[in-house]
C-alpha positions in Angstrom: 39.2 162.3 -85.9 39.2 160.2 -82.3 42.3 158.2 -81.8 41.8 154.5 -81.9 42.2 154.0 -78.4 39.9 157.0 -77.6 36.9 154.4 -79.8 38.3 151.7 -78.1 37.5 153.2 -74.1 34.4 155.0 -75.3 32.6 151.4 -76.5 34.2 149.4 -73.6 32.0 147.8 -71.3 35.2 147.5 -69.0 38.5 149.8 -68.9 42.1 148.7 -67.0 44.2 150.8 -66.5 48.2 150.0 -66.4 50.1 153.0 -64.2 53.9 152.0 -65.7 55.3 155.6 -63.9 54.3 153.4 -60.9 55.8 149.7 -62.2 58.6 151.9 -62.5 58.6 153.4 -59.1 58.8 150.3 -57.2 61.4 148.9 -58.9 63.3 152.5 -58.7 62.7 152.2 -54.7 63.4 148.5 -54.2 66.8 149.3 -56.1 67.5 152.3 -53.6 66.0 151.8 -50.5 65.9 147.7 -50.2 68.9 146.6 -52.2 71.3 149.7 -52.8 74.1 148.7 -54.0 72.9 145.2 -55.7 71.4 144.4 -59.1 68.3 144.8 -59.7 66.4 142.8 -62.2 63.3 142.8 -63.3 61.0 139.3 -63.6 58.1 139.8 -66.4 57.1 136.0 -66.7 53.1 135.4 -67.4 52.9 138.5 -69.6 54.4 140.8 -67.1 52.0 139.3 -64.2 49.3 139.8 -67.1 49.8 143.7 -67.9 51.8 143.1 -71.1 55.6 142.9 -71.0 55.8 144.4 -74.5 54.5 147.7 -72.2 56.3 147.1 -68.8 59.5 145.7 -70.3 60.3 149.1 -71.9 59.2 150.8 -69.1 61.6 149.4 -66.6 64.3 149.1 -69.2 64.1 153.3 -69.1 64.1 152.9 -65.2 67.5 151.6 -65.6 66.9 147.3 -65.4 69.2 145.8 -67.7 68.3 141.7 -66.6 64.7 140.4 -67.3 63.3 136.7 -65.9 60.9 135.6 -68.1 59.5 131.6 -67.7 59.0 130.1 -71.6 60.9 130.5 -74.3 58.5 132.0 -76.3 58.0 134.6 -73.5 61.8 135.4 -74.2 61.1 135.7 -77.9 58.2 138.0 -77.7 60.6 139.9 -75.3 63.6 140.4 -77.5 61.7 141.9 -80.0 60.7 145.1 -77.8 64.2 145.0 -76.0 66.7 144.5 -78.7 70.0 144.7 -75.9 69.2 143.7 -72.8 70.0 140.7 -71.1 66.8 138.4 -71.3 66.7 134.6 -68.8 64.3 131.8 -69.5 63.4 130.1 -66.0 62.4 126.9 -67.2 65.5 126.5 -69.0 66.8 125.0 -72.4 64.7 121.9 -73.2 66.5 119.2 -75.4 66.3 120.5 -79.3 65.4 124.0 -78.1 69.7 125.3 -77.4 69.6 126.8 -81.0 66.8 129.1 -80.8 68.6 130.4 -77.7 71.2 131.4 -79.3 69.7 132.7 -82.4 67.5 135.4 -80.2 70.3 135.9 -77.8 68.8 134.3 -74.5 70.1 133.1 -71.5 68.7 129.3 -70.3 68.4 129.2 -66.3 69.7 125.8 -66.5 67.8 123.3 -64.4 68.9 119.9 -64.2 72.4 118.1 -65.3 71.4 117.3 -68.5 70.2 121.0 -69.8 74.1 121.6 -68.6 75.8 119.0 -70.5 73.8 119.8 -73.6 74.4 123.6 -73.2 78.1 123.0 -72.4 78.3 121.5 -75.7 76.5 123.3 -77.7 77.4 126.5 -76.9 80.1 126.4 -74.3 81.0 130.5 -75.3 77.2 131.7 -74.2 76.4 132.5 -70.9 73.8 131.0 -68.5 72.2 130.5 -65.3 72.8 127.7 -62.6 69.5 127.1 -60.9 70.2 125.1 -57.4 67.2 123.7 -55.4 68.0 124.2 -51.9 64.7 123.1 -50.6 61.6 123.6 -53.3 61.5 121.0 -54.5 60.6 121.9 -57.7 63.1 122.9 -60.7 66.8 123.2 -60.2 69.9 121.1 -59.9 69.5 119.0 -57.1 72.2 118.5 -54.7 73.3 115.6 -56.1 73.5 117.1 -59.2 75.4 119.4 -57.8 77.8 116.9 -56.5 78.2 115.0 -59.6 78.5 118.3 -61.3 81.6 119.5 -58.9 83.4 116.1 -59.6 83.3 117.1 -62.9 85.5 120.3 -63.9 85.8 119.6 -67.4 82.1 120.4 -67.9 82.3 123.4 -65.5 85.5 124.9 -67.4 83.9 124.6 -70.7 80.5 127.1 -68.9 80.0 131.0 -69.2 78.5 131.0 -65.4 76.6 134.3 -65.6 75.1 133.6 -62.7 73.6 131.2 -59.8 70.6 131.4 -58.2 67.8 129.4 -55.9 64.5 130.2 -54.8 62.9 130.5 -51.5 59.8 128.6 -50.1 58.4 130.8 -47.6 60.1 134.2 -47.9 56.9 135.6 -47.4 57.0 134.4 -43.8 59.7 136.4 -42.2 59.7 133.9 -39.3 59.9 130.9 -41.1 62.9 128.2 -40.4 62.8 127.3 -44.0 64.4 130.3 -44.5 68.1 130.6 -42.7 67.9 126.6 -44.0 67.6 127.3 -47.7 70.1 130.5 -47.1 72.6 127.9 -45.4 72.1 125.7 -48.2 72.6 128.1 -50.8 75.8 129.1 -49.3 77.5 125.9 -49.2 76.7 125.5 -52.6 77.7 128.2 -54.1 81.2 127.8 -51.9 81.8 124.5 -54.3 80.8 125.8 -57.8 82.7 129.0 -60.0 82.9 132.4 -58.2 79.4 134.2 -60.4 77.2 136.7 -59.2 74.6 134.7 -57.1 70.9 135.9 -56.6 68.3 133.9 -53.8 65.9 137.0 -53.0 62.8 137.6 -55.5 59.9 140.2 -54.2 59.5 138.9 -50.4 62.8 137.9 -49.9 64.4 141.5 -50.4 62.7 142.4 -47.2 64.8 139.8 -45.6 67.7 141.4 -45.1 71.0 141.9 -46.9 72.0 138.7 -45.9 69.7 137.2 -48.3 70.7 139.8 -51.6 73.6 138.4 -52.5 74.6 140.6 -55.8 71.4 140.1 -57.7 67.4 140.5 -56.8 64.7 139.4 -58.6 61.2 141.4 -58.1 58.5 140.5 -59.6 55.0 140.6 -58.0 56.1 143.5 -56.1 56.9 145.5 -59.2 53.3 145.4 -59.6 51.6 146.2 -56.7 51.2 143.1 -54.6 51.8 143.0 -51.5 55.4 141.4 -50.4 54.7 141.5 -46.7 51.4 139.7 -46.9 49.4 140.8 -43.3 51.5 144.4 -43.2 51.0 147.9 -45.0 51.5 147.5 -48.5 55.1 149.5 -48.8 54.4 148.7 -53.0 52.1 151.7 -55.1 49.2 150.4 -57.1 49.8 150.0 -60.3 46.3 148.8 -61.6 42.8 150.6 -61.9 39.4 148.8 -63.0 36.4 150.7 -63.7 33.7 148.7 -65.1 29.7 150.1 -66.7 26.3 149.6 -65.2 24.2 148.0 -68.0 21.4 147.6 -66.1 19.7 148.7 -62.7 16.7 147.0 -61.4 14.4 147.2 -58.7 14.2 143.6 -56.5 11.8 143.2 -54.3 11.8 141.3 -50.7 12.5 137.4 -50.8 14.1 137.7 -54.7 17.0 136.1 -55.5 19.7 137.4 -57.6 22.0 134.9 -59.9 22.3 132.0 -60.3 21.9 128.9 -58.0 19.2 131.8 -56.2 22.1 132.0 -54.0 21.0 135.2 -52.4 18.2 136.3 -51.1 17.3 139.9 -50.7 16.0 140.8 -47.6 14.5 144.0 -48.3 13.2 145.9 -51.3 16.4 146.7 -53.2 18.3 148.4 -56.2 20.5 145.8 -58.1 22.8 147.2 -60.6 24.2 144.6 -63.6 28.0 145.1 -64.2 29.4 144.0 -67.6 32.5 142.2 -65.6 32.6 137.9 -64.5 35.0 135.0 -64.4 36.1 135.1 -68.1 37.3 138.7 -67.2 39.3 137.3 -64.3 36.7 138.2 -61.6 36.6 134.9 -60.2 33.4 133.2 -59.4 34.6 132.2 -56.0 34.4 136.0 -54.7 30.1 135.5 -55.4 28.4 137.1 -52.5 32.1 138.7 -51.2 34.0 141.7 -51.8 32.4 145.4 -53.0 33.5 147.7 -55.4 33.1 151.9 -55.1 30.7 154.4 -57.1 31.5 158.1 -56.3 33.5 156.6 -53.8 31.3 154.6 -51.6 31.4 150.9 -51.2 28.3 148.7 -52.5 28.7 144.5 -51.9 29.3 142.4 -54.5 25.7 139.8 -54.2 25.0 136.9 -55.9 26.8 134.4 -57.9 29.2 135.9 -60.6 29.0 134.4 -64.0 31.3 134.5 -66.9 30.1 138.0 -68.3 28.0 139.6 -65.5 28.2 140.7 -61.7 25.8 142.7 -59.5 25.9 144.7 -57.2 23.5 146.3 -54.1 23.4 149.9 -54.9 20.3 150.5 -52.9 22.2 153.2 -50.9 23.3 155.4 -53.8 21.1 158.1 -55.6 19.7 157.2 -58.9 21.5 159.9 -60.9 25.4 158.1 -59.7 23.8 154.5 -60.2 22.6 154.2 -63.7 23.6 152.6 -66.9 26.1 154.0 -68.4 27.8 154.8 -65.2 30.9 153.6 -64.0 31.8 151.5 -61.2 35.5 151.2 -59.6 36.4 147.4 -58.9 40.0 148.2 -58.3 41.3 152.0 -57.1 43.7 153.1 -54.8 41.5 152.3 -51.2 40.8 148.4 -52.6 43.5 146.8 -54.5 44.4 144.0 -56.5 45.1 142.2 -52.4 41.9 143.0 -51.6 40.1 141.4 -54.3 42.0 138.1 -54.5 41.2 138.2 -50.6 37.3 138.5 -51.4 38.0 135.5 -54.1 39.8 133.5 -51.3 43.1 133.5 -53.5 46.7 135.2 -53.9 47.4 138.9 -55.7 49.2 136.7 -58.1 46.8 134.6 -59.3 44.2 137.4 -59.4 46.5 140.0 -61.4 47.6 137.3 -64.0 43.6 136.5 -65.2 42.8 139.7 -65.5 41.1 139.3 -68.7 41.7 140.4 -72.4 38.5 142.0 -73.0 39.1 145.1 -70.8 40.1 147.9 -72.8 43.4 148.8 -72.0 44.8 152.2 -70.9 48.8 152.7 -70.4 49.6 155.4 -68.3 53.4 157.0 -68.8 54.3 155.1 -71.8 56.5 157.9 -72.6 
């Protein structure tokens, strides 16, 4: 009898596949060759960038990562449940009424502002956490302020299990930047008026800083899974992600049709359309209409015409009948255009584009085991 997943790929309109052997490799060769010496964790927020944490969590726990950054608390619950012993951080922190379910599933709160610290100080002043110090994003983190009021205060900072203290850069994808050396400066001074803990700045980008900005933990993400972290430079990260989508349909057009909706675009010359059962609700974002290409047999055909929420086409005018026919497969990610190169077509990030990848692609894990 087939195997489930064998029914499952032979029926799919649309197949991804997930390389973990390769997740695994570039956290394996950050660890050694970016940041020896220094801990290396692991951040699976999102789903694990959207190719499923229960998957790449045990993956990378086999690699040898022992710390994962997740962002929710029900992320962190998921998580638990596929890795029973390791250490396990919520980046947005213990919300008011939530301290008890941290504790019951053994999670650490990355704890944001002065009040998460009071609370968790109180409630459970034995567990350990994460100070989070905004140094210049703006966003989440004890402020310095906070940080001021929270120095003045060592009754609330003796009654903390510090497991560790971290910020997070701006612009660490832009080597050059001055907002750099400001929030490394920044971070330092902090970290010279609170508890002695392991301190961590650097997440995918920033590793490729330097040393300087390691301190004694990193925190890869995007780069585990094949973006880019030196956005403009060689991708020094493997691919981690292949899509091959069907032909439904191929059609002859003929001079002066249009193709999609809006009649966007024009063909200029009799023409071979092929239908590809792949649009926006698949993560294929509408915005890269009449941009980017994808490969069959390994030659590229453009993308034309507006995508829509189930379809795209392509110009396959060029290739032979027998290669582009229904049925056939089509590569829209591979090894020569990554996940970089689509979000480029779709005038995004790799980030954005990986995490929407959508749930009606059969899946395919490759070195599970």
């Amino acid at each position: 009898m087939p195997s489930d997943r064998k029914v499952a790929t032979d029926r799919a309109n649309a197949i991804l596949e997930i390389d973990l052997r390769a997740v695994a490799a570039n956290w394996r060769r950050l660890k050694r060759e970016l940041a020896p010496g220094v801990r290396m964790a692991a951040v699976i927020k999102a789903d694990a960038y959207g190719l499923g944490a229960a998957q790449v969590g045990p993956a990378l726990l086999r690699a040898g990562c022992e710390l994962f950054f997740v962002a929710s608390l029900d992320e962190g619950i998921a998580l638990r449940k596929v890795l029973p012993k390791a250490r396990i951080a919520i980046l947005d922190g213990a919300l008011a009424g939530s301290e008890a379910e941290f504790a019951r599933h053994r999670l650490m709160p990355v704890l944001n502002d002065l009040g998460q610290v009071t609370r968790w100080s109180k409630a459970y002043p034995r567990k350990p956490a994460i100070f989070h110090l905004d140094t210049g994003m703006e966003r989440l983190g004890l402020s310095r302020a906070e940080v001021d009021r929270l120095t003045a205060n060592p009754a609330l900072l003796a009654h903390l299990d510090v497991a560790a203290i971290m910020s997070h850069l701006a612009c660490a994808d832009e080597p050059e930047h001055p907002k750099n050396p400001e929030q490394l400066a920044r971070f330092r001074t902090a970290l010279a008026r609170l508890p002695k803990a392991p301190a961590s700045l650097a997440s995918s980008s920033a590793i490729f800083l330097g040393r300087a900005y390691h301190f004694q933990i990193v925190r890869p993400g995007a780069a585990l899974f094949g973006i880019n972290p030196l956005p403009g430079k060689p991708n020094p990260m493997r691919a981690t992600v292949a899509l091959r989508a069907k032909i439904l349909q191929v059609r002859d057009v003929d001079a002066g049709e249009t193709v999609g909706y809006g009649a966007t675009h024009r063909m200029e010359r009799p023409s071979r359309i092929a239908t590809i059962a792949v649009g926006y609700a698949d993560g294929w974002l509408r915005s890269a209409s009449d941009r980017g290409s994808a490969a069959i047999a390994g030659r590229r055909v453009p993308l034309v015409g507006r995508i829509s929420m189930d379809l795209l086409t392509l110009d396959v005018t060029g290739i032979e009948a027998d290669r582009a026919k229904p049925g056939a497969y089509v590569d829209l990610l591979d090894d020569s255009y990554g996940i970089d190169d689509a979000a480029e077509a779709a005038r995004t990030i790799g980030y954005e584009m990986l995490t929407l990848l959508g749930r009606r692609y059969a899946r395919v894990y490759r070195g599970a085991r």
